[in-house]
C-alpha positions as CSV (number, residue, x, y, z in Angstrom):
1,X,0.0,0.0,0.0
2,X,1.6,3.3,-1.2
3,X,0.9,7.2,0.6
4,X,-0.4,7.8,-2.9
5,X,-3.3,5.2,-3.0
6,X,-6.8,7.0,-3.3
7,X,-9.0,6.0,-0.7
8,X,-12.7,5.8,-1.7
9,X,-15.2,6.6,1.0
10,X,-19.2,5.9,0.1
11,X,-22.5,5.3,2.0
12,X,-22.9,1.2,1.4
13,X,-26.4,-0.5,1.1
14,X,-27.5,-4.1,1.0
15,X,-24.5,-6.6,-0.4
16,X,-22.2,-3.8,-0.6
17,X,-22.0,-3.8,3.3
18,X,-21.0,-7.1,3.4
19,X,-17.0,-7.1,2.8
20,X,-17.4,-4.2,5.4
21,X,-19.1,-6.7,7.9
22,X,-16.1,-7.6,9.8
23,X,-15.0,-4.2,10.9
24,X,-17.9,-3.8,13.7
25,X,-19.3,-5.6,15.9
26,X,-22.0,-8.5,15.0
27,X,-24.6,-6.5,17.1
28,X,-23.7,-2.9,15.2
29,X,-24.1,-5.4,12.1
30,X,-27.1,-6.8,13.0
31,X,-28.4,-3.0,14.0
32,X,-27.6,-2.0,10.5
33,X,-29.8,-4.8,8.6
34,X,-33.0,-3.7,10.9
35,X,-32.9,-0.6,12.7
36,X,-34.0,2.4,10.7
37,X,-31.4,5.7,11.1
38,X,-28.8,3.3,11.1
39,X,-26.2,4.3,8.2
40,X,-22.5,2.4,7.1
41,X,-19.6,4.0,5.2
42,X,-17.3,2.2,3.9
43,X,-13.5,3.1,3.0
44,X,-11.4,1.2,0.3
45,X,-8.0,1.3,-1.0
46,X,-8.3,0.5,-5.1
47,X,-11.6,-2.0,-4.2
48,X,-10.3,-3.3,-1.4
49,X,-12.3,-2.6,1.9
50,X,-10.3,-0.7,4.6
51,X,-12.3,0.9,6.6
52,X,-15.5,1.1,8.4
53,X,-17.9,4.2,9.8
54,X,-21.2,3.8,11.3
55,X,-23.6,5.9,12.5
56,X,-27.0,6.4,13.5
57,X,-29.8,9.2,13.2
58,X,-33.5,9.4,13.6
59,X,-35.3,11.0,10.8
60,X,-35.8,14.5,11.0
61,X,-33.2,14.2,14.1
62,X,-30.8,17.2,14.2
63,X,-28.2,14.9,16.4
64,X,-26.8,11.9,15.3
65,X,-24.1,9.4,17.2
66,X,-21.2,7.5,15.7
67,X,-21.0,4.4,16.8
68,X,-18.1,2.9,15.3
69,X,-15.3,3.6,13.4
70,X,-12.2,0.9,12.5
71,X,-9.2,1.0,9.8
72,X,-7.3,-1.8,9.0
73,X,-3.9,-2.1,10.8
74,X,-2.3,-2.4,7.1
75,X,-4.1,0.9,6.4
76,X,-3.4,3.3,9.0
77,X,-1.8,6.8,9.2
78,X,-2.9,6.9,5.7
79,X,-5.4,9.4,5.9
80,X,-8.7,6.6,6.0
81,X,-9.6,7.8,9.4
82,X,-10.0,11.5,8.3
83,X,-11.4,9.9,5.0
84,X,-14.3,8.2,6.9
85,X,-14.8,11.0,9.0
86,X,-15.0,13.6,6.4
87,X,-17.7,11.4,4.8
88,X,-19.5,11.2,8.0
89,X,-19.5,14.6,8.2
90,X,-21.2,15.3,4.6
91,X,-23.4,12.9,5.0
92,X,-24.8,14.2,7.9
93,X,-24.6,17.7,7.2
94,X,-26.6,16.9,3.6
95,X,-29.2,15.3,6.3
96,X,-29.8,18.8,8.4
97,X,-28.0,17.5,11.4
98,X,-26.5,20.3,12.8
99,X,-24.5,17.5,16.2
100,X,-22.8,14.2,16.3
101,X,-21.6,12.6,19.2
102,X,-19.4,9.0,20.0
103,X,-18.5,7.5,22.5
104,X,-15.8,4.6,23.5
105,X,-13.9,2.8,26.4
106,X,-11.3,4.6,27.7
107,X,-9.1,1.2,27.8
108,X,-9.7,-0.1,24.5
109,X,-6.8,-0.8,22.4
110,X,-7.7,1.8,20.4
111,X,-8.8,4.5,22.6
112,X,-5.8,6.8,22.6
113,X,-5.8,6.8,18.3
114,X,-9.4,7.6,18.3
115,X,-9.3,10.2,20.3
116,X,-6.1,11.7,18.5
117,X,-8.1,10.9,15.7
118,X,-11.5,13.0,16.7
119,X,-9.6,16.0,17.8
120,X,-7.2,17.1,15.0
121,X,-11.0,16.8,13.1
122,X,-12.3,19.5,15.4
123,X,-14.1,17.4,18.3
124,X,-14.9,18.3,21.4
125,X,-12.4,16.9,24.1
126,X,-13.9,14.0,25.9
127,X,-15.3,14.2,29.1
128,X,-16.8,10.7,30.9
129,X,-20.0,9.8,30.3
130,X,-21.0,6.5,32.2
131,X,-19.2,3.5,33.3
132,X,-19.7,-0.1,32.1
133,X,-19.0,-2.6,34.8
134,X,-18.8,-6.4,33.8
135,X,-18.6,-9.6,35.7
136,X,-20.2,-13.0,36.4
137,X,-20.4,-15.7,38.8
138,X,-18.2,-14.3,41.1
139,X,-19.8,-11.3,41.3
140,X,-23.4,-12.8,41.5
141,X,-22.7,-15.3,44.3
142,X,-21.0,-11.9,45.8
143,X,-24.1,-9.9,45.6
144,X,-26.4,-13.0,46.4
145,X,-24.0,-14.4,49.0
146,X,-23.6,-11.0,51.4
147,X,-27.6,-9.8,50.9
148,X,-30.2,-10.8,53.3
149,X,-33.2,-13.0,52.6
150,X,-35.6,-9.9,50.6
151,X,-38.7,-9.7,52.9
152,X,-41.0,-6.9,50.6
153,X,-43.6,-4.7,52.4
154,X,-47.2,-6.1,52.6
155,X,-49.1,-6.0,49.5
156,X,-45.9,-6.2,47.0
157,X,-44.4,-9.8,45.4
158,X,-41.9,-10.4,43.0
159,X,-43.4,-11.7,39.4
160,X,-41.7,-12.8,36.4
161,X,-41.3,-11.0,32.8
162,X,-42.3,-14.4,31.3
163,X,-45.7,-14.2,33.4
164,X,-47.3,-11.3,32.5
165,X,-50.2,-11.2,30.2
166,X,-50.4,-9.4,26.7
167,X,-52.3,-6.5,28.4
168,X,-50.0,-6.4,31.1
169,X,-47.6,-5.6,28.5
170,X,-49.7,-3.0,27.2
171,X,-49.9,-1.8,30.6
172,X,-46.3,-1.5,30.7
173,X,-45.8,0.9,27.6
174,X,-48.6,2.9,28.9
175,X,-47.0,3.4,32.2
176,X,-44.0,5.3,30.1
177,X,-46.7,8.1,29.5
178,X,-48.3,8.2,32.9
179,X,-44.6,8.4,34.5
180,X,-42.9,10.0,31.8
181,X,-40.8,7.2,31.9
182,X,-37.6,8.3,29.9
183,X,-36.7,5.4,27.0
184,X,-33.4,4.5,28.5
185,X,-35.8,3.0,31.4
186,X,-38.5,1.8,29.6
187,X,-38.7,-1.9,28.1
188,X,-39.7,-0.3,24.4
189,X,-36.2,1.6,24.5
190,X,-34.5,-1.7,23.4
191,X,-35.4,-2.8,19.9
192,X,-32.6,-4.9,18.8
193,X,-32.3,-7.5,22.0
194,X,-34.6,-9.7,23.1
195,X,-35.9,-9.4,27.0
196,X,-34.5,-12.0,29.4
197,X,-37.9,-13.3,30.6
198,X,-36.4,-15.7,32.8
199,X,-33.9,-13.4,34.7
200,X,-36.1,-9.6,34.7
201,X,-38.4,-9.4,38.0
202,X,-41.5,-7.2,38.0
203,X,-42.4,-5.5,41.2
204,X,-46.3,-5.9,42.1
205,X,-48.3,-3.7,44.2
206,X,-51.7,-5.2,45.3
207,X,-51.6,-6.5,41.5
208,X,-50.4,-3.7,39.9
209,X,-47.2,-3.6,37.8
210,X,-45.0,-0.5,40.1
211,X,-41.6,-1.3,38.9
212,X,-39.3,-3.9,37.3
213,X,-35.4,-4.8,37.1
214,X,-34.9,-5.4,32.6
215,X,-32.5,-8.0,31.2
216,X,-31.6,-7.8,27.6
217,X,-29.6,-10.9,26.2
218,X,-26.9,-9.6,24.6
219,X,-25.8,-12.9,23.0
220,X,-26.4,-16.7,24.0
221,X,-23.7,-16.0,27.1
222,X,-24.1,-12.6,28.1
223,X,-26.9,-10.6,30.0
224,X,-27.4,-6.7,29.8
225,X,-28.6,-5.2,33.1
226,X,-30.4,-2.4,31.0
227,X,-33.2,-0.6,33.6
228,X,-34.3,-0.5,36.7
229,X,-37.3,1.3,37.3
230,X,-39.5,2.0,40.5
231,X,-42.5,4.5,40.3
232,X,-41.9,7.4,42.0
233,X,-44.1,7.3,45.3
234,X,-42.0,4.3,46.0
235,X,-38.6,5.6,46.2
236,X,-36.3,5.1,49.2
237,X,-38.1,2.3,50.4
238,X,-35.4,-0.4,49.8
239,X,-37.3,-1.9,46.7
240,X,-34.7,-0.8,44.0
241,X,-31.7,-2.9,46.0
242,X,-34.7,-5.5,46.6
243,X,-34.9,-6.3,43.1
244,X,-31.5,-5.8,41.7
245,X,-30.9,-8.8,44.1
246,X,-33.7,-10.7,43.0
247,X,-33.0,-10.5,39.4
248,X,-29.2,-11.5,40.5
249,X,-30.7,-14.6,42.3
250,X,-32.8,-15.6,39.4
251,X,-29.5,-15.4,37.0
252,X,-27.2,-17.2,39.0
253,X,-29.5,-20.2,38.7
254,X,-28.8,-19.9,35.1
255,X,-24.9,-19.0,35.1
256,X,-23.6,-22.0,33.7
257,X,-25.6,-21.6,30.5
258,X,-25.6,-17.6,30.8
259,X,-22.1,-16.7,32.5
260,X,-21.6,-13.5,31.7
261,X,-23.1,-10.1,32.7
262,X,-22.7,-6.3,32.2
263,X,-24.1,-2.9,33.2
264,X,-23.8,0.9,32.9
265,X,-23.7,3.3,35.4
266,X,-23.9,7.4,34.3
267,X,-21.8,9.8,35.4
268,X,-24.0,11.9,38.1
269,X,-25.8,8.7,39.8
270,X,-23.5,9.1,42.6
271,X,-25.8,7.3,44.7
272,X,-25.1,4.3,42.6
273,X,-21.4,4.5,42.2
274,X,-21.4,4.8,46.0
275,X,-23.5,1.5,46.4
276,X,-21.4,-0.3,43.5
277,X,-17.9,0.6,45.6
278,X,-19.5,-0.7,49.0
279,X,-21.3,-3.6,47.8
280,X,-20.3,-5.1,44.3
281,X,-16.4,-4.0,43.6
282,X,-15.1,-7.1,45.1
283,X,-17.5,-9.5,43.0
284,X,-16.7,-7.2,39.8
285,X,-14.1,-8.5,37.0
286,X,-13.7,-5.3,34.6
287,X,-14.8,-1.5,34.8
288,X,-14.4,1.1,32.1
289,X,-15.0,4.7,31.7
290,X,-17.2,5.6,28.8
291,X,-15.9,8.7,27.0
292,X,-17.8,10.9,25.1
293,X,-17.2,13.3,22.5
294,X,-18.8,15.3,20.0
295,X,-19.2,17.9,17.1
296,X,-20.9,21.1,15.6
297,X,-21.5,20.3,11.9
298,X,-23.8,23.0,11.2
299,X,-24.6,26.4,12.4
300,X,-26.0,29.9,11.8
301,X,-23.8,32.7,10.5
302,X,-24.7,36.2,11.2
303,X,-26.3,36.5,7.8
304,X,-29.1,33.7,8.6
305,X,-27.0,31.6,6.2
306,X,-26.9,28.0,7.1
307,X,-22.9,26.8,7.3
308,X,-21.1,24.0,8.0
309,X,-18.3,23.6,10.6
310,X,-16.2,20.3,9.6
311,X,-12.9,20.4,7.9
312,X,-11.9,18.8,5.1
């Protein structure tokens, strides 16, 4: 590979994205083939794939996040980084997004070259945004092992995902508009993993659905502990830690044929990163720091003129 090889950047669709395949992850892939917003770029080196940028934006969205970008070893510090970017940038900007964001591990192999990367193109310097903690059996005999027996208040049981009734599931999405539920929280935020109906608990109330602990299953060997969610009258009672441990109880039964778990904490929930270094930090097997980033790709000039603020 010579410095004077073109590099061809392009939006791919159907087959196309297939060469590209290998340089994301098989979720991000499987994201692309059935999540609308969802958009790959492609670099090559005289038709040779190189390269790989993905992104995703709502329609009509004037933000947009990156959610992966890769270049072949072989390839590097040949200008296919800035190449993807640039044709991030474009594409977006032809779009009317006027922000795009990323985010990555802060231990990653490839953290310090992204971030290199990101600001000679003009992002913003990254600042933590949540941390992702990961473990397994040790940490869920940890939790299980050191919590008491969960007595709940009169009137409240546990219930399982798997148990409710199709208009107990409608009574679940309506609850995100009686609650203002934010998506993050809320079992319709997910659309590309599947529920863990054996492992999520649902919190009753005299019958009534008042809060839940979501798993998503990542892959045949790994849970996500997406969302835990408690309506608001019922706040400092207890019940949150009540059925984190319950849900932890219910996958340890199955930890020899799902061994693996994960969950993200943000930034400003002190109150949890308080409770995760007095309770779980012994049990836990990896931590990392989420970084976040972003960019202005368009803004207003003092004429009323749209412009854009990426460089070639």
């Amino acid at each position: 590979m010579n410095a004077e090889d073109v590099i061809e950047c392009r939006v791919l669709t159907g087959f196309h994205c297939l060469p590209f395949a290998q340089y994301t992850t098989p979720h991000t892939n499987r994201r692309c083939e059935h999540e609308a917003g969802m958009t790959m770029i492609g670099a090559s080196i005289e038709g040779r794939p190189v390269g790989l940028a993905v992104f995703s934006c709502q329609n009509d969205s004037e933000k947009a996040s990156l959610e992966s970008i890769f270049v072949h070893p072989d390839a590097r510090r040949r200008g296919v980084g800035r190449g993807l970017l640039q044709a991030v940038d474009s594409t977006l900007i032809e779009r009317g997004v006027a922000e795009v964001t990323g985010t990555w591990y802060h231990d990653a192999r490839s953290a310090a070259m992204v971030e290199c990367l990101l600001a000679d193109f003009g992002w913003s310097d990254p600042v933590p945004s949540s941390t992702v903690h990961r473990g397994g059996r040790r940490l869920l005999d940890h939790l299980v092992g050191n919590s008491r027996v969960t007595r709940l208040p009169a009137g409240f049981i546990f219930d399982s995902w798997a148990d409710l009734s199709s208009d107990e599931i409608v009574q679940v999405r309506d609850l995100r508009e009686v609650h203002e539920i934010g998506m993050g929280l809320h079992p319709d935020g997910e659309t590309m993993l599947s529920v863990s109906s054996e492992t999520t608990v649902v919190l009753r109330r005299e019958g009534e659905i008042a809060g839940w602990m979501m798993h998503h299953e990542l892959d045949r060997e790994t849970l996500r502990y997406s969302s835990l969610w408690l309506r608001p009258d019922l706040a400092g009672r207890g019940l949150g830690i009540s059925l984190g441990i319950e849900s932890a109880r219910r996958h340890l039964g199955l930890v020899e044929r799902i061994p693996r778990l994960f969950f993200l904490v943000a930034e400003g929930n002190d109150a949890m990163h308080r409770l995760i270094a007095r309770r779980l930090q012994p049990g836990i097997d990896r931590s990392s720091i989420l970084m976040r980033s972003s960019k202005a790709l368009i803004h207003a000039s003092s004429d009323g003129q749209v412009e854009d603020t990426h460089r070639p």
